[in-house]
C-alpha positions as CSV (number, residue, x, y, z in Angstrom):
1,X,-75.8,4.8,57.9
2,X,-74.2,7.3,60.2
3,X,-71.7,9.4,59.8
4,X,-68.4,9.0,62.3
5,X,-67.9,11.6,64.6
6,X,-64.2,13.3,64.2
7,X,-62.4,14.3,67.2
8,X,-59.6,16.3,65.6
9,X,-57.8,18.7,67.2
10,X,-57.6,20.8,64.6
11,X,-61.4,21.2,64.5
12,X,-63.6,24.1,64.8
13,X,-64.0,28.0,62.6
14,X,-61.3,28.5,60.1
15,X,-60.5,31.9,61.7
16,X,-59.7,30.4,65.1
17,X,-57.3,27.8,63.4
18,X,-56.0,29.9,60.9
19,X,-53.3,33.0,61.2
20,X,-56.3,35.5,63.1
21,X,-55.8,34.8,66.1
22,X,-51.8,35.9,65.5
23,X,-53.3,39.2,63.7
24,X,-55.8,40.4,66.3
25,X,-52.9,39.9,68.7
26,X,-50.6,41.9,67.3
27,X,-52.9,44.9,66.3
28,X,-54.4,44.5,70.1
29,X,-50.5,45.5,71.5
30,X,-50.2,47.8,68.5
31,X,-52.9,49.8,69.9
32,X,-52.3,49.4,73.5
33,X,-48.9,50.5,72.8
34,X,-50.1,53.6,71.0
35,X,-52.4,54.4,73.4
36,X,-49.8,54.8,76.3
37,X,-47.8,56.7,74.2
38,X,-50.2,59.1,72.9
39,X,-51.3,58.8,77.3
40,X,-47.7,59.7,77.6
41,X,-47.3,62.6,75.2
42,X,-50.6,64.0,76.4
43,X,-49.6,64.8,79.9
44,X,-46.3,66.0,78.9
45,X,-47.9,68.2,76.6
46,X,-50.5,69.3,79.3
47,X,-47.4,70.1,82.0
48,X,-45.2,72.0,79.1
49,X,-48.5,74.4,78.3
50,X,-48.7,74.9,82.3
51,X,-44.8,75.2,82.7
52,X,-45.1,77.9,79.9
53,X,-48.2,79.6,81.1
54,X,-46.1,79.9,84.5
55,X,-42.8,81.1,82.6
56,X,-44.9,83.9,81.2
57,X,-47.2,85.0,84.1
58,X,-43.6,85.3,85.8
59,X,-44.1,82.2,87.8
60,X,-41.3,80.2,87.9
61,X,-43.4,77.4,89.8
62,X,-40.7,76.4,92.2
63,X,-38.7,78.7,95.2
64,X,-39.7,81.1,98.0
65,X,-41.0,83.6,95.9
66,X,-43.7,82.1,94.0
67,X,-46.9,84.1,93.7
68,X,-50.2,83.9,95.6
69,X,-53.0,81.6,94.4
70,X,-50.8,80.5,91.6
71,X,-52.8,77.1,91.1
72,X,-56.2,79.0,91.2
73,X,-54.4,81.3,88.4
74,X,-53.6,78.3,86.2
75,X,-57.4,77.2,86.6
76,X,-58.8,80.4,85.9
77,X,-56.4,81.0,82.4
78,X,-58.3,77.9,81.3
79,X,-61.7,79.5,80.8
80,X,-62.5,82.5,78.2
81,X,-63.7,84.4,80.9
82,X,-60.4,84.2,82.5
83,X,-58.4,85.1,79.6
84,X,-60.4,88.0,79.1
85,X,-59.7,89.0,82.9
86,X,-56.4,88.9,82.0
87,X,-56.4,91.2,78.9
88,X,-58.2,93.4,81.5
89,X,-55.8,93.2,84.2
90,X,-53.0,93.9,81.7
91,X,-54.1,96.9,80.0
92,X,-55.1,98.5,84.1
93,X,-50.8,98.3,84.4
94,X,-51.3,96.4,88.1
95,X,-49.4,93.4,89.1
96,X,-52.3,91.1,90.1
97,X,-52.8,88.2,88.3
98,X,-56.3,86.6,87.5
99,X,-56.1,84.0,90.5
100,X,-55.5,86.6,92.4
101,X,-58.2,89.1,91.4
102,X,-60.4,86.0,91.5
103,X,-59.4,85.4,95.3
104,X,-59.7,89.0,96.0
105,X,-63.5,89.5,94.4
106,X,-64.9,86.3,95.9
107,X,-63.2,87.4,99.7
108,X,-64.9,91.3,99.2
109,X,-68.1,89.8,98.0
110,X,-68.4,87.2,100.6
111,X,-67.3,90.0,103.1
112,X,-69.7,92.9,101.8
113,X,-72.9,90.2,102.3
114,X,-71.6,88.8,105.6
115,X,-71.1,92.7,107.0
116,X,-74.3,93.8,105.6
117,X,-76.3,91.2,107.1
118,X,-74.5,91.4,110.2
119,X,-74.9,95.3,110.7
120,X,-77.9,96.3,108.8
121,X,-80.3,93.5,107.9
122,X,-79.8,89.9,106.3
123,X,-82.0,91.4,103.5
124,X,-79.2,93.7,102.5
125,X,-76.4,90.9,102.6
126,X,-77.2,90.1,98.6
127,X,-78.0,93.2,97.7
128,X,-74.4,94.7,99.4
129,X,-72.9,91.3,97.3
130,X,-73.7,92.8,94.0
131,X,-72.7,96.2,94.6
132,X,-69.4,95.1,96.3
133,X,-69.1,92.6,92.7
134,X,-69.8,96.1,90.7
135,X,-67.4,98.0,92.3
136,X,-65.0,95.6,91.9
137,X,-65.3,95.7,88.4
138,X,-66.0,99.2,88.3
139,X,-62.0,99.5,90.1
140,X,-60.6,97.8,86.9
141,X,-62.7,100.3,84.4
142,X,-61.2,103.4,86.5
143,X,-57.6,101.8,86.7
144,X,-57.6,101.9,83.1
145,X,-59.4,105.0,82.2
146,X,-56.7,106.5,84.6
147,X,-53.6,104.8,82.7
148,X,-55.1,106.2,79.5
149,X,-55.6,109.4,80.5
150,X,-51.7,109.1,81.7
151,X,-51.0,108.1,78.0
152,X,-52.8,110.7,76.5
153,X,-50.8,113.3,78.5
154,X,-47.6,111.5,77.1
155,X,-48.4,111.3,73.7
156,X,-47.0,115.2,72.9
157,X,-43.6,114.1,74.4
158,X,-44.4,110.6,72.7
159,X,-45.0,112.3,69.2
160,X,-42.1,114.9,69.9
161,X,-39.4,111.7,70.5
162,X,-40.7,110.2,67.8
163,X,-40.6,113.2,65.5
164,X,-36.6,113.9,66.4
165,X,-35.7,109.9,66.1
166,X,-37.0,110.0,62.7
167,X,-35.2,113.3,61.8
168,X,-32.2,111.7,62.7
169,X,-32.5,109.1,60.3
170,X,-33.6,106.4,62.3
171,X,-36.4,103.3,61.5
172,X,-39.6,103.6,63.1
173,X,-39.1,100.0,65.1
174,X,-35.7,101.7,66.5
175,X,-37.1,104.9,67.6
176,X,-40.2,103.1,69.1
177,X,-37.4,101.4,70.9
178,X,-35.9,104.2,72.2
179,X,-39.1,106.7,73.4
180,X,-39.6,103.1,75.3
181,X,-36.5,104.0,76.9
182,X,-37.0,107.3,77.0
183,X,-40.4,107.7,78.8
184,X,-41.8,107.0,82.1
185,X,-44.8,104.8,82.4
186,X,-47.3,104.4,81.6
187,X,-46.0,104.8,77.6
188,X,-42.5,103.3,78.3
189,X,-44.4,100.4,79.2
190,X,-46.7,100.2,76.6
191,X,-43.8,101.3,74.1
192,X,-41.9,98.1,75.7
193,X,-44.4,95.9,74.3
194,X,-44.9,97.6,71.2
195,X,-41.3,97.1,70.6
196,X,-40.7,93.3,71.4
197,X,-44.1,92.4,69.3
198,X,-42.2,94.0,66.2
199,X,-38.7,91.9,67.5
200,X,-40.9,88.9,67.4
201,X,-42.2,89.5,63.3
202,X,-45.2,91.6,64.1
203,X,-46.2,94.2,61.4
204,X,-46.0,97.8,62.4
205,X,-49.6,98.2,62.2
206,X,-50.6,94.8,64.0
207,X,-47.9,95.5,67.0
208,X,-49.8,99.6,67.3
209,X,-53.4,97.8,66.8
210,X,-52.8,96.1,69.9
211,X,-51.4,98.9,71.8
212,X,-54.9,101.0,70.4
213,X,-57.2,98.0,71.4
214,X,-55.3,97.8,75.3
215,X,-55.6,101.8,75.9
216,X,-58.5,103.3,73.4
217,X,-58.3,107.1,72.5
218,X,-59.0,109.3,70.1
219,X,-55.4,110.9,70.3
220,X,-53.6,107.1,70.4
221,X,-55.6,106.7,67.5
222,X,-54.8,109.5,65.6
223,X,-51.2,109.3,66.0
224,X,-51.6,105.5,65.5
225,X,-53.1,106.3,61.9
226,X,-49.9,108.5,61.4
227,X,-47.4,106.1,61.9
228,X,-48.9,103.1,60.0
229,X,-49.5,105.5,57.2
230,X,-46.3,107.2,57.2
231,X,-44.7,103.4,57.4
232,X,-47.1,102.1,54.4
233,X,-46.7,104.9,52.0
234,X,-43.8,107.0,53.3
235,X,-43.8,110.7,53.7
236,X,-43.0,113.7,55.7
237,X,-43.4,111.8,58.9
238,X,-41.6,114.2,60.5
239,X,-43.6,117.4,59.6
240,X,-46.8,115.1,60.2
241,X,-45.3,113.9,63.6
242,X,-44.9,117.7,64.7
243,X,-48.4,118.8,63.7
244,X,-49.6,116.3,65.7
245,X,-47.9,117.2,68.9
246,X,-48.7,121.0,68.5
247,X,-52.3,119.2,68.1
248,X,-51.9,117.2,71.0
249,X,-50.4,119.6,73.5
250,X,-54.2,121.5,72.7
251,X,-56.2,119.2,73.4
252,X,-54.9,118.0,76.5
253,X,-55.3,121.4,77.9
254,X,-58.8,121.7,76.3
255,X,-59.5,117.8,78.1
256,X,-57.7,119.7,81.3
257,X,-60.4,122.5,81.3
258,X,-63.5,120.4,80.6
259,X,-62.3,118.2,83.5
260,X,-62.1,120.4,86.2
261,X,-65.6,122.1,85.2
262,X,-67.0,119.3,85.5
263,X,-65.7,117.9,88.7
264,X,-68.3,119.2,90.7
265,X,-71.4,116.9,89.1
266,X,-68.7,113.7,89.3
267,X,-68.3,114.5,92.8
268,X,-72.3,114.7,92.9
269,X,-73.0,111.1,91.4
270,X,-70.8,109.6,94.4
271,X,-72.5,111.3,96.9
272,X,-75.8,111.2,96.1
273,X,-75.8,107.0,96.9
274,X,-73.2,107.7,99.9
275,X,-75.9,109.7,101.4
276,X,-78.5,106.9,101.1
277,X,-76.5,104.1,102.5
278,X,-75.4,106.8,105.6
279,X,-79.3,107.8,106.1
280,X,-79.6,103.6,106.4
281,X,-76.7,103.4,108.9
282,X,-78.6,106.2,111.1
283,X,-81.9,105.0,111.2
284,X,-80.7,101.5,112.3
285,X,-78.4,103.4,114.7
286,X,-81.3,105.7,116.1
287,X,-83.6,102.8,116.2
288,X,-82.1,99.5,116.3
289,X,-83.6,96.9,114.6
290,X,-85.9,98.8,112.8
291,X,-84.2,97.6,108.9
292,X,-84.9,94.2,109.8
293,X,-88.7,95.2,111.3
294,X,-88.8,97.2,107.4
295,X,-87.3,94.4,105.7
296,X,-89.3,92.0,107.2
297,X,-92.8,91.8,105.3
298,X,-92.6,92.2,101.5
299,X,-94.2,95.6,101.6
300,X,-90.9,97.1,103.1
301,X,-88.8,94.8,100.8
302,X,-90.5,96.4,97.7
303,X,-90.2,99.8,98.4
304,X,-86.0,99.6,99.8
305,X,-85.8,98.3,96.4
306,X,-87.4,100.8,94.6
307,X,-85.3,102.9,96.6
308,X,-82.2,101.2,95.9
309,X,-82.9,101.4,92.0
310,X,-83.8,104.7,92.5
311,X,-80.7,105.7,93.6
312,X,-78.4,103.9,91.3
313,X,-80.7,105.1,88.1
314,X,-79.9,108.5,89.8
315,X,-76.1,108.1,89.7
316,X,-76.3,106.7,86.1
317,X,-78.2,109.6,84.8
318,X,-75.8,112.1,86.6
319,X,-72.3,110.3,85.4
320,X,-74.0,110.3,82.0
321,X,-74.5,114.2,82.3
322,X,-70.3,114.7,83.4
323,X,-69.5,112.8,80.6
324,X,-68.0,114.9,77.8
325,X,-66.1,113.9,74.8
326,X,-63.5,116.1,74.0
């Protein structure tokens, strides 16, 4: 006996004649409506960050005067390496942003290989490379070495303004305030930002922490120590103050002294390795083509290296030697 066949319409899985089909619909345009939004609030998000980035690197993004390589500066931001580029470009006091210093080391690099395998040798075109990517980092160090060195021969007049604000009665965040106003750069400058990091909730200590990790000194630190103690525990801050700028007003003439005897070996390192790069120029001039007859068999590579290392563990040694800590 056989069973009839049944032709219903209404045959088939329970879940595809059921209320499923209905659900997965629904939750399908739930979530492709939450997608696009969350697409949409994304890239909003992404252009408010660059918008602010821009608003705060002073780049308003739009009009005649918009800085250099600003796109390669919103690129660069991006990376850790870049925002530590940036910390370093801050605390040298210059106007160039990290785009722009990017830009400018890839164009001297690229210049410094081209021109030294152009005039010397091809050999020397990656060796000029890395001492042109040195020096370029070398230029920041010395930009801020020199900007401390102009705070430290501030911080007398620093502690002095300091010392007759709070006489008068005045807070510490007001006469931070006012030596800002009061001094030339570079510790107006620095005062400046001391000054809006407290405006903005910062603690006393954390707004003179950053000003000691930009510029690091032994005199910013000491008179750094005073204030956040004098602030925490209260005190003569006033009789501490002017100890400290009869203290400091000696030691910058002791730092004054030591630099100028030892001018002579600094002027030494730089010309030892000036001397070895003109003796190159010469021989090539006096015989032509005879750095790329020496560079040419690996023999003459070895010892111009040796040479070369030579040389720069010579001008190591000999900035070691001028360096004195006062």
């Amino acid at each position: 006996m056989t069973r009839p066949a049944t032709t219903a319409l209404g045959s088939g899985p329970a879940w595809a004649t059921g209320p499923y089909p209905l659900l997965v619909i629904l939750l399908t345009t739930v979530a492709l409506v939450l997608g696009v939004w969350g697409l949409h609030a994304w890239r909003g998000g992404r252009a408010d960050r660059a918008a602010l980035v821009e608003r705060l690197a002073g780049d308003p993004g739009r009009g005649p005067h918009r800085p250099a390589f600003s796109g390669l500066d919103r690129r660069v931001r991006g990376y850790a390496w870049g925002k530590r580029l940036e910390g370093r470009l801050a605390a040298t006091g210059t106007d160039l942003t990290p785009g722009q210093f990017t830009a400018a080391f890839a164009g001297v690099v690229a210049a410094a290989w081209l021109l030294a395998a152009l005039i010397l040798a091809p050999f020397f075109g990656p060796i000029a490379a890395l001492i042109a990517a040195w020096a370029a980092y070398s230029f920041l160090s010395w930009r801020r070495r020199v900007r401390t060195e102009r705070l430290i021969a501030q911080l007398p007049d620093l502690a002095r303004v300091l010392a007759n604000a709070t006489q008068a009665g005045l807070a510490l965040r007001t006469a931070v305030s006012m030596a800002a106003d009061e001094l030339d750069a570079p510790a107006g400058e620095e005062l400046k930002q001391v000054a809006d990091a407290m405006a903005l909730g910062h603690s006393v200590e954390d707004a003179l922490g950053e000003l000691q990790q930009r510029l690091p000194s032994r005199e910013l630190i000491v008179l750094v120590s005073t204030l956040v103690l004098s602030s925490r525990a209260g005190g003569s801050v006033v009789e501490s103050l002017r100890n400290l700028t009869v203290t400091l007003e000696e030691r910058k003439e002791t730092r004054r002294e030591v630099r100028t005897q030892m001018s002579q070996v600094t002027v030494t390192a730089y010309a030892i390795p000036v001397m070895g790069i003109g003796s190159l120029l010469l021989l090539d001039r006096v015989m032509p083509g005879s750095l790329g007859a020496l560079t040419g068999s690996n023999l003459g590579r070895i010892c111009v290296l040796i040479s070369l290392s030579l040389y720069v563990v010579g001008f190591m040694l000999i900035r070691r030697m001028s360096r004195t800590d006062v």
